[in-house]
C-alpha positions in Angstrom: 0.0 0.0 0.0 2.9 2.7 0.5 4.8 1.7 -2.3 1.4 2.2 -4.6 1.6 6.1 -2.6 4.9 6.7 -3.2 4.8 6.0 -7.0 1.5 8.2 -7.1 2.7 10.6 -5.0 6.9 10.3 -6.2 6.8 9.3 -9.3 10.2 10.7 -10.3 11.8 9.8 -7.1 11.1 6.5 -7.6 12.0 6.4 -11.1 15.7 8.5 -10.2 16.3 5.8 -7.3 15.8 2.9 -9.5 18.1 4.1 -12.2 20.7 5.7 -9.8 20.9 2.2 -7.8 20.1 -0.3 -10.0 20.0 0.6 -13.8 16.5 -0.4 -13.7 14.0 1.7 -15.2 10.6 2.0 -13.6 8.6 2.1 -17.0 9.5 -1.9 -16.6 6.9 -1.9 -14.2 4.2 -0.9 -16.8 5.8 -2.9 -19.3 5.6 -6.2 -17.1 9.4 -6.4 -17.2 9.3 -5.8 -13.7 6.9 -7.4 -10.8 5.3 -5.0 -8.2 6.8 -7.4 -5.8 10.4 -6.9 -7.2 9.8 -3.2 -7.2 8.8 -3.5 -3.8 11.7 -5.0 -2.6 13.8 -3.4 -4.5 12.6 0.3 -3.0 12.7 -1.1 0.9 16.1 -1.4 0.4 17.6 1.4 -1.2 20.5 3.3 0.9 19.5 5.9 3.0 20.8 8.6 1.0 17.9 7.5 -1.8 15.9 10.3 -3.1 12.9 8.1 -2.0 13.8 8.6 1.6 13.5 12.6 1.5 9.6 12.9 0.0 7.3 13.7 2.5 9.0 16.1 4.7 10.4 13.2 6.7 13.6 14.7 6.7 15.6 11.3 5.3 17.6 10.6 2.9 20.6 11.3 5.1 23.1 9.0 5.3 25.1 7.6 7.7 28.0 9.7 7.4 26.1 12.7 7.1 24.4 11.5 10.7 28.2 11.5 11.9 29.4 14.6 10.2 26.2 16.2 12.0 27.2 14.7 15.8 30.5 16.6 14.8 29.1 19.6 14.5 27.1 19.0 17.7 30.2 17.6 19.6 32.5 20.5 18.6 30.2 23.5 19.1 27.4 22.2 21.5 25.0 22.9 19.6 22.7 20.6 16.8 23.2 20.5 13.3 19.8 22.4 12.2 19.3 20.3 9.5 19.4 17.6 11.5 16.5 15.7 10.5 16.6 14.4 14.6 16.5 17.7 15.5 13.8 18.8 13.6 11.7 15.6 14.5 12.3 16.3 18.3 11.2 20.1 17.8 8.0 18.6 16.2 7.3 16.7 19.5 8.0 19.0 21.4 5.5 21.3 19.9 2.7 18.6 19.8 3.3 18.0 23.4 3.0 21.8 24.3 0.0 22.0 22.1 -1.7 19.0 23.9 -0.8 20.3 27.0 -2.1 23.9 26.5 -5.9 21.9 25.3 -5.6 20.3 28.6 -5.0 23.5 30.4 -8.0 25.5 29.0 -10.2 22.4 29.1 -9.3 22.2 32.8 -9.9 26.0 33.1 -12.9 25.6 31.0 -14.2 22.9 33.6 -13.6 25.5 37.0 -14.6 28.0 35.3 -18.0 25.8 34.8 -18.0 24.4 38.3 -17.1 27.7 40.4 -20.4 29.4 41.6 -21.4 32.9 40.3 -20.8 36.1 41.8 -22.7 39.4 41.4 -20.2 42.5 41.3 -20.6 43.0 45.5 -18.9 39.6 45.5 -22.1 37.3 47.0 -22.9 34.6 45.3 -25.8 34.0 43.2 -27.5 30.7 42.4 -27.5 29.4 39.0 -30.6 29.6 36.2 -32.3 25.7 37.6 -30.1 25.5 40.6 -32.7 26.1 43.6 -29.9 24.6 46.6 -32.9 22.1 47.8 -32.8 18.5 47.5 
């Protein structure tokens, strides 16, 4: 099911990976030179650095020496490459959490603010449209 959304949606990546790699041409596919099975194959194991890696925004197609060349950079000046597809992915996190944890925050506020009892401006507090206090 991916690999049918990555030649639908990366056509051309697929195609430059194939013929980069292997000297295999993806219109073999459509010609029945090739099975979708070999293609398949084929594309879950091309390097890292494959063009296929990169579409998208998943921040691949790095590979391993450009993971190393990048902890260089972080060892020598203590700070993260910033293209550092790691870096970027914790970022993302990071935000998602904060966001989730801000929609907690105003639910929870949303819920006081729900629960506490009304006041009138001299500060007494007034009983609620259908809340009589009897039982």
């Amino acid at each position: 099911m991916r690999l049918l959304r990555l030649i639908r949606d990366a056509p051309g990546a697929v195609e430059a990976d194939l013929a980069r790699f292997y000297a295999l041409d993806l219109a073999g596919l459509w010609r029945g030179d090739m099975s979708l099975r070999r293609l398949a194959v084929l594309v879950r194991h091309l390097p890292q650095e494959a063009a296929v890696h990169g579409v998208g925004g998943t921040g691949g197609g790095w590979s391993v020496g450009d993971y190393l060349a990048a902890d260089l950079v972080h060892a020598m000046t203590g700070h993260p490459h910033p293209a550092d597809p790691r870096v970027r992915r914790a970022e993302e996190e990071k935000r998602a959490r904060l966001a989730e944890a801000q929609a907690r925050a105003e639910r929870r506020r949303a819920r006081i603010a729900q629960d506490a009892p009304t006041r009138d401006p001299a500060g007494r507090e007034q009983e609620r449209k259908g809340d009589t206090g009897e039982e």
